[in-house]
C-alpha positions as a printed Julia matrix, in Angstrom:
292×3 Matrix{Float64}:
  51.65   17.3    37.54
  48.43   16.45   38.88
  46.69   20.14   38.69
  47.74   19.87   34.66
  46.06   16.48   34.01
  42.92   18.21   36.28
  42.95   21.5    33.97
  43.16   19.31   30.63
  40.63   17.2    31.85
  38.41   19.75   32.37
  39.4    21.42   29.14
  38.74   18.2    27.12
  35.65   18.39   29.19
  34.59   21.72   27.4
  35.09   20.57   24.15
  32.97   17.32   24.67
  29.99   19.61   25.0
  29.67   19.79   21.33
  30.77   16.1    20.7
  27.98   13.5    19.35
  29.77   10.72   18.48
  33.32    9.78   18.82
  36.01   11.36   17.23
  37.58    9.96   13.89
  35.99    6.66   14.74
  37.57    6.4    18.62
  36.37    7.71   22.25
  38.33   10.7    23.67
  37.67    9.27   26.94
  38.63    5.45   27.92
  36.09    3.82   30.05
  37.58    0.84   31.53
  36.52   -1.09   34.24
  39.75   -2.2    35.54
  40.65    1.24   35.48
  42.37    2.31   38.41
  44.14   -0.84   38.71
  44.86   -2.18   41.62
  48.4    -0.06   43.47
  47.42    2.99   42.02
  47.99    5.76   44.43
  44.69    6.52   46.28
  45.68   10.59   45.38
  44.5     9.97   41.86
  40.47    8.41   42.84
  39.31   11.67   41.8
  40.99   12.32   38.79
  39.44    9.1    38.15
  36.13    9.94   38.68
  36.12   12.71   36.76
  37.64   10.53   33.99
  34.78    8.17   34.42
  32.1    10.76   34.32
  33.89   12.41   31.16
  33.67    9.29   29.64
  30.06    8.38   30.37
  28.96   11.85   29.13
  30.64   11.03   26.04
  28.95    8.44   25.21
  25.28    8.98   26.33
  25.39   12.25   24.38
  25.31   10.43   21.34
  21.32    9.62   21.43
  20.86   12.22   24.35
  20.92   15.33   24.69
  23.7    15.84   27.68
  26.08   19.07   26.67
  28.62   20.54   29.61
  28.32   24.14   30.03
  31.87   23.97   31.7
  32.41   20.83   33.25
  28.76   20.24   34.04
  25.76   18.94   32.27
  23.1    21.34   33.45
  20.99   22.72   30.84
  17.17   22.15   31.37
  16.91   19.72   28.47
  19.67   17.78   29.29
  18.74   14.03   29.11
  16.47   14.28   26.45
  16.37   12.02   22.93
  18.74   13.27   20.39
  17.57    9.95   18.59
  17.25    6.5    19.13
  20.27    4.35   17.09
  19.46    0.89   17.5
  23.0    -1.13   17.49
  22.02   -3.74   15.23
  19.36   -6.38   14.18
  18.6    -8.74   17.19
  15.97  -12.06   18.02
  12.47  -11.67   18.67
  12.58  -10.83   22.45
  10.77  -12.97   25.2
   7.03  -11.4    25.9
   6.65  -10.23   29.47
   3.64   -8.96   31.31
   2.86   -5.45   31.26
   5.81   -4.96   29.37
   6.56   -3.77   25.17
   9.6    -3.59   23.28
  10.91   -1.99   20.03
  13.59   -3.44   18.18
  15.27   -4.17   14.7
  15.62   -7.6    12.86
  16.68   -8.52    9.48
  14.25   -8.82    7.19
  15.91   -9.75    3.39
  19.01   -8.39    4.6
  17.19   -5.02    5.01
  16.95   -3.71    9.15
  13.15   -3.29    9.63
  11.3    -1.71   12.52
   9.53   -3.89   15.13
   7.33   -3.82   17.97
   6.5    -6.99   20.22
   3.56   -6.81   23.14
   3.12   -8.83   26.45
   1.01  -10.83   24.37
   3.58  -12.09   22.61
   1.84  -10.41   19.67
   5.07   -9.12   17.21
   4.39   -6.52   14.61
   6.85   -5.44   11.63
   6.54   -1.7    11.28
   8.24   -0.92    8.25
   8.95   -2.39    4.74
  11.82   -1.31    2.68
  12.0     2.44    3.39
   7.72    2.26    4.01
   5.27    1.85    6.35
   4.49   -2.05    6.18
   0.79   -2.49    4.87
  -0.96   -4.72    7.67
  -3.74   -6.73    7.08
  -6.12   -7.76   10.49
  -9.42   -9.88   10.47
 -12.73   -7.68   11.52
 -15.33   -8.9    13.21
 -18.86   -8.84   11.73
 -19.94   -7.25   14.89
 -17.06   -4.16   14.53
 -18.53   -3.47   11.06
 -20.95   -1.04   11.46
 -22.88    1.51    9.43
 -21.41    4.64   11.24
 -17.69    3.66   10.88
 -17.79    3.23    7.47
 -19.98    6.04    6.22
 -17.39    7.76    8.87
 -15.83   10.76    6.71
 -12.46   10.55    8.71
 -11.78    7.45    7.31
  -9.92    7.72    4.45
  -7.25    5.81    2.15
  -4.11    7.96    1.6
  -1.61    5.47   -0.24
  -1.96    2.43   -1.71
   0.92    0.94   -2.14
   2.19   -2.81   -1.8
   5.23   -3.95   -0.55
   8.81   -4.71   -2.3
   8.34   -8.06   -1.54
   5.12   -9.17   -2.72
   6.04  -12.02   -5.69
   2.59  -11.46   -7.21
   2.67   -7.16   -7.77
   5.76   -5.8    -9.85
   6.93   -2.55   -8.08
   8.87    0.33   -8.69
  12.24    0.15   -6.96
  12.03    3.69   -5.21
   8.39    3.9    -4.14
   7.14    0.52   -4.66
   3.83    1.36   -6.24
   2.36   -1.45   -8.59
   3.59   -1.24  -12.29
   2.1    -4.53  -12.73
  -0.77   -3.27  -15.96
  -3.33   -5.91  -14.26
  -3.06   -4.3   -10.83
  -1.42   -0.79  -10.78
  -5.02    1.29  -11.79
  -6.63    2.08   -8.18
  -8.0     5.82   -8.08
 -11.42    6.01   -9.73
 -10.29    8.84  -12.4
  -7.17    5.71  -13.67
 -10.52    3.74  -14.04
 -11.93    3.82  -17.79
 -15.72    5.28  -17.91
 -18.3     3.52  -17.5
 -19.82    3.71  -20.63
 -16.45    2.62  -22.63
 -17.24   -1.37  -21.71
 -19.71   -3.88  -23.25
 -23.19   -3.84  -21.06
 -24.72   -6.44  -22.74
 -24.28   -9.02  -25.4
 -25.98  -12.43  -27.06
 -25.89  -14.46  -30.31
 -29.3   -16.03  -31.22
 -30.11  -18.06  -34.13
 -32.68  -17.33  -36.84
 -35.67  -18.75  -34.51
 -34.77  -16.28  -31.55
 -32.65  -19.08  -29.94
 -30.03  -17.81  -27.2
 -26.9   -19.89  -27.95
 -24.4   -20.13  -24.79
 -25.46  -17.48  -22.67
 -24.84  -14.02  -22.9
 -24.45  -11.56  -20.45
 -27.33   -8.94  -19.13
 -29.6   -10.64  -21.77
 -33.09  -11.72  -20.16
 -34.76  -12.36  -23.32
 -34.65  -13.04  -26.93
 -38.02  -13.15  -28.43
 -38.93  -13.48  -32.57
 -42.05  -11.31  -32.98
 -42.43  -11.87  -36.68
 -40.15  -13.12  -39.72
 -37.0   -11.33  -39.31
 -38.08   -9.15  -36.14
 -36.73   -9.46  -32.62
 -36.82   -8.05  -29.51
 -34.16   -8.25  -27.26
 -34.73   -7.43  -23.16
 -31.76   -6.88  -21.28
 -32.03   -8.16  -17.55
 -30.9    -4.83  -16.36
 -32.17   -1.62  -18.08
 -29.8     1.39  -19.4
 -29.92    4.47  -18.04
 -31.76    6.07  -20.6
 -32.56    5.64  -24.31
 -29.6     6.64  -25.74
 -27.35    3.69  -25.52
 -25.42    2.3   -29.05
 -26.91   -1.24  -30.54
 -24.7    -3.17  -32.65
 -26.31   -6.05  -34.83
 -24.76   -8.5   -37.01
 -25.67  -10.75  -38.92
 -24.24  -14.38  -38.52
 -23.47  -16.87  -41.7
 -21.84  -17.02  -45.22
 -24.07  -14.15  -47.22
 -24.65  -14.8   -50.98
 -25.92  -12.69  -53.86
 -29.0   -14.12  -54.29
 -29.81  -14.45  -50.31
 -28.22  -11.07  -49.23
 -29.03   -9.75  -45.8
 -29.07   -6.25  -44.55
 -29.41   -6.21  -40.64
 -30.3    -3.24  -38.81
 -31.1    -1.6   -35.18
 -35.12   -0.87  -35.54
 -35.83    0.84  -32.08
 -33.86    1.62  -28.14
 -36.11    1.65  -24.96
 -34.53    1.76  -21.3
 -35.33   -1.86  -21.47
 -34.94   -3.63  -24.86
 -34.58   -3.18  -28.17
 -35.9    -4.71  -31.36
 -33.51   -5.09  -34.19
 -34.66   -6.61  -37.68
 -33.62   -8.34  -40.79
 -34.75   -7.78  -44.46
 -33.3    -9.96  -47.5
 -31.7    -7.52  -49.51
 -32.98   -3.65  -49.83
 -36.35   -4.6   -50.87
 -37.85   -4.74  -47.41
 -39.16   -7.93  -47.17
 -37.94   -9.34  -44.49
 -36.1   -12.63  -43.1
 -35.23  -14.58  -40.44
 -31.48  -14.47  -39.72
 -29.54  -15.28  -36.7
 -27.19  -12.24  -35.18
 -24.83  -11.11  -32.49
 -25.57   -8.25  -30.55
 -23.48   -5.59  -28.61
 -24.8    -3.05  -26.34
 -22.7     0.13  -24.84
 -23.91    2.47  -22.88
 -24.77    3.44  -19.05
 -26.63    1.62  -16.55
């Protein structure tokens, strides 16, 4: 009786060289501590060895690598990382010199990846199925020239996490959506040239009223001529001017406003009371596009 139970145990034995997990939810092999009991003929220790050593092979070759060629584990890699399967969420461990630890906790019901230092110092790894974005303070003194003219450093994904309540985010690769947020690579950004550089309303005596923007200067040369200097110059000269005239027009007082002349620098736009050239003072807005 006893050689059979040895031959199946070394059969089963065989089979559990292939066997990852347990089978249909349940160990072939029990390991039980009060296993032998006590009165069990001293003839069966080493059938309950080997039953103990079955069983322990069973269960560390689920996350390492420990197959039986025969009833023995001895291939060369044996005892390597199939994978690392953490049980289940747990506490932030106690810190401990000269010692780290990687875990799992619950984060929003989600398990997230963790690692905790001897400095007590815990860091979430991941972020619902991502990398977790993490922010850290640099000193002045870190910041140099070098490192950030450094071509290795570059900015693969940016990408913001599930739970941010300020960004919305796509489900599945939680990018921003969000219009006021989402455009971040430079060719997403409109051109330069397709935004207002300047702009000012003046009245009829070359008056700024408010205060603009990239206007230094509003200046009436003569009756219904002014020059307008923009704090900082265009590119070049061929920038777009757009003048209009401000207040309630009538037949008999009927202005026509035009652009008169572009530098880098200004321009001069001027005023005339109807099409007969003479001209008036009027006050305008101006718009400027162009590149700087």
């Amino acid at each position: 009786m006893k050689t059979r139970y040895v031959l199946l145990m070394a059969f089963m034995a065989v089979i559990m060289g292939s066997i990852t997990g347990p089978a249909s939810g349940a160990w072939v092999y029990i390991y039980d501590t009060e296993t032998p009991p006590d009165g069990e003929p001293p003839g069966l220790g080493d059938d309950r060895i080997r039953e103990k050593a079955a069983a322990w092979q069973e269960r560390m070759n689920v996350d390492h690598y420990l197959p039986l060629t025969g009833t023995q584990v001895s291939d060369a890699a044996a005892g390597q990382h199939r994978q690392i399967e953490f049980y289940g969420p747990i506490d932030t461990p106690t810190a401990a010199t000269n010692k780290g630890w990687v875990y799992t906790k619950d984060v929003n019901s989600v398990v997230e990846f963790y690692w905790l230092d001897e400095s007590d110092n815990e860091l979430q790894l991941t972020s619902y199925g991502q990398l977790k974005v993490v922010t850290a303070s640099i000193a002045d003194a870190n910041v140099t020239t070098a490192k950030i003219a450094d071509s290795a450093v570059t900015f693969a994904k940016l990408g913001c996490a599930k739970d941010e309540d300020d960004m919305v985010s796509d489900s599945n690769v939680h990018i921003p959506t969000q219009q006021s947020v989402k455009k971040y690579v430079d060719d997403q950004i409109p051109a330069a040239t397709s935004a207002a550089k300047a702009w000012v309303q003046f009245n009829s005596s070359g008056t700024i009223q408010g205060t603009g923007y990239n206007v230094a200067s509003v200046a009436r040369n003569s009756t219904g001529n002014y020059t307008i200097t923009w704090d900082t110059d265009f590119a070049n000269d061929d920038y777009v001017v757009i003048a209009v005239g401000l207040g309630v027009p009538s037949v008999a007082n009927e202005a026509v406003v035009w652009v008169n002349s572009v530098a880098v620098g200004s321009c001069v736009v001027k005023c005339s009371k109807g099409y007969d050239a003479t001209l008036k003072d009027l006050g305008m807005s101006i718009v400027a596009f162009g590149t700087q």
